[in-house]
C-alpha positions in Angstrom: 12.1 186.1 100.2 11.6 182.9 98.1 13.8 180.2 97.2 14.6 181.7 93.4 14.8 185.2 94.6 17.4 184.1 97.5 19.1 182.3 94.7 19.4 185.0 92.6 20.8 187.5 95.1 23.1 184.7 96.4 23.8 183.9 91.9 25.1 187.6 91.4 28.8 188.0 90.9 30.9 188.6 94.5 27.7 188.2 96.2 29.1 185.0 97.6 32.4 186.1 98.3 31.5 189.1 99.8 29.6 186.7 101.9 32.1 184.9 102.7 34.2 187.2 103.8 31.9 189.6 105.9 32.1 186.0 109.0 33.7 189.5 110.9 33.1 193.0 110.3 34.3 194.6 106.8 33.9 198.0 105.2 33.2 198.2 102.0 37.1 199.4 101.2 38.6 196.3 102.9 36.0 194.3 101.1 37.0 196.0 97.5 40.6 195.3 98.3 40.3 192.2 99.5 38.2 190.8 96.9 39.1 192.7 94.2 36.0 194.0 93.4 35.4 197.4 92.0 34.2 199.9 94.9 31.3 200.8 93.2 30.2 197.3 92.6 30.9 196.6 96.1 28.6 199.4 97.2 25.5 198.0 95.2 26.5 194.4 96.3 26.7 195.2 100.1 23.0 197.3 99.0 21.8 194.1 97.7 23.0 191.7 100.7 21.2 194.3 103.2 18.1 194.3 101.4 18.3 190.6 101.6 18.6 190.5 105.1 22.0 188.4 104.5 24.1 190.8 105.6 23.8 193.8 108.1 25.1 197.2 109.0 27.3 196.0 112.0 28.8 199.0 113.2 30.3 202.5 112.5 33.9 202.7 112.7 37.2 205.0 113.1 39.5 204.7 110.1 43.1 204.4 109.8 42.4 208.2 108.2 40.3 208.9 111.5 37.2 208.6 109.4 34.0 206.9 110.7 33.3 204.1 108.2 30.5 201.8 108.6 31.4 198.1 108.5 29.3 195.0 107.2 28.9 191.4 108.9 26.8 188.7 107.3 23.7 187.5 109.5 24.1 184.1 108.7 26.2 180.9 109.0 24.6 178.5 106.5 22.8 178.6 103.6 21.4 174.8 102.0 19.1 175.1 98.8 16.6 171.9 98.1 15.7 170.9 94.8 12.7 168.5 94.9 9.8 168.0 92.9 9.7 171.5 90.6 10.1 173.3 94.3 13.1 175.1 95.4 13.8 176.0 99.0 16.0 178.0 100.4 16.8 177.3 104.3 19.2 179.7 106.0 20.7 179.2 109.4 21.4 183.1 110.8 24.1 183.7 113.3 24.3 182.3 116.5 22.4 184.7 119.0 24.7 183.8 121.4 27.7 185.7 119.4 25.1 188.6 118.6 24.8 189.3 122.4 28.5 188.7 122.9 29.6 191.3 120.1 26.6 193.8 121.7 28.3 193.4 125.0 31.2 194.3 123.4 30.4 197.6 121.6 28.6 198.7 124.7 32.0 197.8 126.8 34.4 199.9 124.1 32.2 203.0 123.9 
């Protein structure tokens, strides 16, 4: 994705926050009430983040209701935008791999 599409995605209302708040794994219910942010607008956001590779289905989860419910994480940790010379760039720092392996370990442990 380049710099001005990145920056769109990331320019889109709760896109940010939604961001923000997925550092641990969210549904998109916890992220509507959370945020405030209409559940349907949360859906297409979450949509949106995915398809951007900025956020990822982490894992499928048991409710408080006893429902599976997938949860969301963001895959990355920093994002830093360049403006130089009529060129935007976009470089963004993805999650440690070291806490990728460590939460894999984990979901293999508690199944």
């Amino acid at each position: 994705m380049d710099g001005t599409e990145m920056l769109r995605v990331l320019g889109n209302e709760y896109n940010p926050q939604i961001l923000s708040f997925a550092h641990e794994p969210r549904s998109a219910q916890e992220l509507s009430d959370e945020l405030d942010v209409p559940i349907a607008t949360c859906y297409r956001r979450i949509e949106e983040l995915t398809d951007a590779d900025l956020l990822e289905h982490h894992d499928r989860v048991l409710s408080d209701e006893r429902r599976r419910v997938n949860v969301y994480r963001r895959n990355i940790e920093e994002v830093v935008v360049n403006f130089s010379e009529g060129d935007i760039s976009v470089d963004v720092e993805e999650r440690r791999q070291v806490t990728n392996r460590l939460d894999e370990a984990w979901r293999t442990l508690s199944e």
